[in-house]
C-alpha positions in Angstrom: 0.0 0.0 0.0 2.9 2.3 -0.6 2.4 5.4 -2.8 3.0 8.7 -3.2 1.2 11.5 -5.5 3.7 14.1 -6.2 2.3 17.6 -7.7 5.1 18.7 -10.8 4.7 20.9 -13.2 6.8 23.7 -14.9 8.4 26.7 -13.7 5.8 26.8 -11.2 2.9 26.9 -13.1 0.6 23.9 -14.2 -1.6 24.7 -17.1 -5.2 23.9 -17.1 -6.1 20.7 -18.7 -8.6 22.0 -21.1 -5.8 24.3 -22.5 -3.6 20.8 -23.8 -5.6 17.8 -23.6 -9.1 16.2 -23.5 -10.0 13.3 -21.6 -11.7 10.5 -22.4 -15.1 9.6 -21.1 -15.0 6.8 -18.3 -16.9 4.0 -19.8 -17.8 1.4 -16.8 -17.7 -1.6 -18.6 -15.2 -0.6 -21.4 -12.5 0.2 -18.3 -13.3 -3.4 -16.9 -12.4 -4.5 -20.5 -9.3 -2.4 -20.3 -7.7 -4.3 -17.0 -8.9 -7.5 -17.3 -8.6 -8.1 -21.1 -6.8 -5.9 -23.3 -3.8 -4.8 -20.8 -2.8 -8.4 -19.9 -3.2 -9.1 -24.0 -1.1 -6.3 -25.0 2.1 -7.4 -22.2 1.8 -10.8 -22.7 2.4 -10.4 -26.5 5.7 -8.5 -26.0 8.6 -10.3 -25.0 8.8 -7.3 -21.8 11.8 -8.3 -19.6 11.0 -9.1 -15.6 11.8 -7.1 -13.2 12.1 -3.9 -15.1 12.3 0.0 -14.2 8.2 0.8 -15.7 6.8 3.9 -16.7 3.4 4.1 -17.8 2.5 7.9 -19.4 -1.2 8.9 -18.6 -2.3 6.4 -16.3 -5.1 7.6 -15.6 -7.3 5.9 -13.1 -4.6 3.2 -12.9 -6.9 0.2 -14.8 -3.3 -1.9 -16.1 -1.3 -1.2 -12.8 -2.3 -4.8 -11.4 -1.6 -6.7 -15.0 1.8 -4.3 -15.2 2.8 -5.8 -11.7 1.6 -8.9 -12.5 2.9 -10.0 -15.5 6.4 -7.8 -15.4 6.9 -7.6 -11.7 8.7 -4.5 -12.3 11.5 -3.2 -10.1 10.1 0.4 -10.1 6.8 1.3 -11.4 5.7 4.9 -12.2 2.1 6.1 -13.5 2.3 9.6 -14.9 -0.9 11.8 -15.6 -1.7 15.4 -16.4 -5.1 15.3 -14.6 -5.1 15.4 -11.0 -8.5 13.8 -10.5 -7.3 10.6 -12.4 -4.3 10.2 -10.3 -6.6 10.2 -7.3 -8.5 7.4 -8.5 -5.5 5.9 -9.5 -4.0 5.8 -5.9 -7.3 4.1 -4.7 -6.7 1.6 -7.4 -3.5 1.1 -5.9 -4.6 0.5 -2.3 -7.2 -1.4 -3.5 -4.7 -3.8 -5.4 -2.1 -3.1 -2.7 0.3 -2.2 -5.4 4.0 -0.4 -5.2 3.4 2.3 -7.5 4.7 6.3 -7.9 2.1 8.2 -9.5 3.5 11.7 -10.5 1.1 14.3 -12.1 3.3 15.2 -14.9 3.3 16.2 -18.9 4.5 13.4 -21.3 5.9 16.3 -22.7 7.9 18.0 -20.4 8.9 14.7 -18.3 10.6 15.7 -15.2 12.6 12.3 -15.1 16.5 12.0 -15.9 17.9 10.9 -18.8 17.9 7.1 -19.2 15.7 6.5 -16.4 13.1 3.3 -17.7 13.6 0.0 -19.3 10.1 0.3 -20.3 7.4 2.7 -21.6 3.6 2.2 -21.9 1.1 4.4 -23.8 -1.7 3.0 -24.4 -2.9 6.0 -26.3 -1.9 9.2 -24.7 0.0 10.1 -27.6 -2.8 9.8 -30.3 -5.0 12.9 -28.0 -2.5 15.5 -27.0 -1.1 18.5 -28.9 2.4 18.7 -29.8 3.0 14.6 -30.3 6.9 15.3 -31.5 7.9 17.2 -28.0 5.8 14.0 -26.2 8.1 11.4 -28.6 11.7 13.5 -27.7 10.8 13.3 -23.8 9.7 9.5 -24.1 12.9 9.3 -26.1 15.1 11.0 -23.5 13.8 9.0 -20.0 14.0 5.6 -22.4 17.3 3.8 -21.3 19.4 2.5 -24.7 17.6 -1.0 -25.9 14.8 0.1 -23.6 11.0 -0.8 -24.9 8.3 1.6 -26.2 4.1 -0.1 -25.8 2.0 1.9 -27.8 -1.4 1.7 -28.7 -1.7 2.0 -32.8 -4.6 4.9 -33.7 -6.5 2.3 -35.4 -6.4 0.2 -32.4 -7.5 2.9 -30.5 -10.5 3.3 -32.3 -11.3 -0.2 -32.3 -10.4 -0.5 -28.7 -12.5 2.5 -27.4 -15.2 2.8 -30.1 -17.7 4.6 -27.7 -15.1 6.7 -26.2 -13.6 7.6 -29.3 -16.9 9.2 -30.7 -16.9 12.8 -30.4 -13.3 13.1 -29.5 -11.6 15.6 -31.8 -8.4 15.1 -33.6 -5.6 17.0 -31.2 -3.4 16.7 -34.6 -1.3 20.1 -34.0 2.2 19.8 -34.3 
């Protein structure tokens, strides 16, 4: 039950979340689908190594924490999300699993981690609904350790993954 919510943001200031990204609707039965289906599916087709440093970018409500410990039993485990509110329901998901996780509210594109600092990288589709994907890619680039792993969610898997959610959501494709 150990966990720690740590406020970051930049130069002082956190931007409003409306400003640079909008969230997906939280879909009861399509989150339930999420942890106990397509999470497990998604690490257990990737050779991911054991015991690896994890960082999973927008965690939101923490639905793939338990299959992430589970299935990888990583060494150090991070959830990072720009929204406040998820990260709050992530650290009940956490107690509520009893789960070692550090949950960080953070920018996937302004990562406050050091150079080099994961083995592996989860999206499973942050990337496809924020603005500026290229600065998101450098950062994910920078905290990725050399031979490190990248998990992404494809845009058309998104779609088929989250067809009610996707509905409505508008393409964030500034660069």
């Amino acid at each position: 039950m150990q966990h720690t919510i740590e406020i970051q943001h930049q130069n002082g200031v956190f931007k409003p979340v409306s400003d640079v990204y909008q969230t997906f609707r939280m879909v009861k039965r399509r989150d339930h689908m999420h942890r106990i289906l397509e999470a497990p599916a998604m690490l257990r087709s990737f050779d991911i190594p054991k015991y690896a440093s994890i960082l999973e970018i927008g965690c939101g409500a923490g639905l793939a924490f338990s299959s992430i410990t589970r299935i990888c039993k990583p060494i150090r485990m991070v959830g990072i999300d720009i929204e406040m509110d998820m990260l709050n329901k992530a650290a009940k998901e956490v107690d509520k699993q009893d789960l070692v996780v550090e949950l960080n509210q953070q920018d996937v594109r302004d990562l406050e981690f050091s150079d080099k600092s994961f083995d592996v990288i989860i999206d499973f589709g942050t990337c496809y609904h924020i603005r500026k994907r290229p600065m998101a890619l450098s950062e994910i680039s920078r905290v990725l350790r050399p031979g490190g792993l990248l998990l992404y969610e494809t845009k058309i898997n998104q779609f088929l993954s989250h067809p009610f959610r996707f509905s409505g959501v508008k393409s964030m494709d500034t660069f």
